[in-house]
C-alpha positions in Angstrom: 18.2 -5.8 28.0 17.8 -4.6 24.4 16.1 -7.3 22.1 17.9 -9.0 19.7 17.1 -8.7 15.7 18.0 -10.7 13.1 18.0 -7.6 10.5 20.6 -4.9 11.2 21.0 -1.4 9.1 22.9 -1.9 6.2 22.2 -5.8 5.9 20.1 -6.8 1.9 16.8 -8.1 3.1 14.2 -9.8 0.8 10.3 -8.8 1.1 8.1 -11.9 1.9 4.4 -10.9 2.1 2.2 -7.7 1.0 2.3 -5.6 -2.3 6.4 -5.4 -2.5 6.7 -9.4 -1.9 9.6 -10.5 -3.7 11.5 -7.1 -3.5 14.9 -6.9 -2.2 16.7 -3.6 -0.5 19.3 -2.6 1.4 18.3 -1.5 5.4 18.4 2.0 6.2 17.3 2.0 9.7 15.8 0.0 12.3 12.8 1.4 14.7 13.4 -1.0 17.5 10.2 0.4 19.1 7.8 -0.5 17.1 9.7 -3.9 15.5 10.0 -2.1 12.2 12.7 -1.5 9.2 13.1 1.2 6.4 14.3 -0.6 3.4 15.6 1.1 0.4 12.8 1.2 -2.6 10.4 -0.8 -0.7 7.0 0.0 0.7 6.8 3.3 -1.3 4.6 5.9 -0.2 3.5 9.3 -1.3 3.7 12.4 0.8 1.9 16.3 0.2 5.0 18.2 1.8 4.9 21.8 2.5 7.6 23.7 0.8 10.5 24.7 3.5 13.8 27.0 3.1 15.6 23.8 2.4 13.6 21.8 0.6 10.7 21.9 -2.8 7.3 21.2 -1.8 5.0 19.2 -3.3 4.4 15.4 -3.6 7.4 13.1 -2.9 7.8 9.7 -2.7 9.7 7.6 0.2 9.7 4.8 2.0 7.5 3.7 4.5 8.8 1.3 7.3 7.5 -2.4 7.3 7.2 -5.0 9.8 10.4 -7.1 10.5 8.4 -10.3 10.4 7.3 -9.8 6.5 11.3 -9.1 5.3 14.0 -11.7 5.8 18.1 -11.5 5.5 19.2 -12.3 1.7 21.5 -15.2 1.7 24.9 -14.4 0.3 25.1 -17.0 -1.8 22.0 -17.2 -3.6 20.0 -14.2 -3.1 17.1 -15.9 -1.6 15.7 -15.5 1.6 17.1 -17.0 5.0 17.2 -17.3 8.5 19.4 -15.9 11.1 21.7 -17.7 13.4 24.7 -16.9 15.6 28.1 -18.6 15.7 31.3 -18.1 17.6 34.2 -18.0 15.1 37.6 -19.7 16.4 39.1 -15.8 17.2 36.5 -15.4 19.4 34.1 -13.4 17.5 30.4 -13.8 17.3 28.8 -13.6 14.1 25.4 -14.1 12.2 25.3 -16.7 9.7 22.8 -17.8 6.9 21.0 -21.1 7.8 20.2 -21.8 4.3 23.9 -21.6 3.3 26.2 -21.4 6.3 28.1 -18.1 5.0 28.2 -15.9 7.1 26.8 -12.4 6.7 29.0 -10.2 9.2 32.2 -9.2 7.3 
């Protein structure tokens, strides 16, 4: 069975440790594999790239994946950063709530 993450693609995260701590971003992928997230503007890192038919070569900037235990789920209510838990809602659907708050993120 696939393990369970508290982070999902598209969910606003907030950094907690390392040189982008306090940074917030939106998540552009998960790589369950290796218990890793890209977020958007966060962990920046530069890359020589060859020039292709497509694209301009030379050194670009992108985003680096970082660990899922240094980012947490932004709380919708305050921005800050919070845990993860899972509800059922009275129609039956399970969703992920903030701890801090009790809003829940899932829309």
């Amino acid at each position: 069975m696939a393990e369970k993450f508290a982070v999902k693609k598209g969910d606003k995260v907030v950094v907690l440790t390392g040189k982008d701590k306090g940074k917030s971003g939106e998540v552009l992928r998960v790589v369950r594999e290796d218990r890793r997230a890209v977020v958007s503007g966060v962990n920046m890192v530069k890359r020589h790239t060859k020039q292709s038919q497509t694209e301009q070569g030379g050194i670009v900037e992108k985003e680096a994946p970082i660990h899922l235990s240094n980012i947490a789920v932004q709380d919708p209510k305050d921005g800050k950063a919070t845990r993860v838990g899972y509800k059922t809602l009275d129609d039956g659907r399970k969703v992920r709530f903030a701890k801090r708050s009790g809003e829940v993120i899932d829309q």
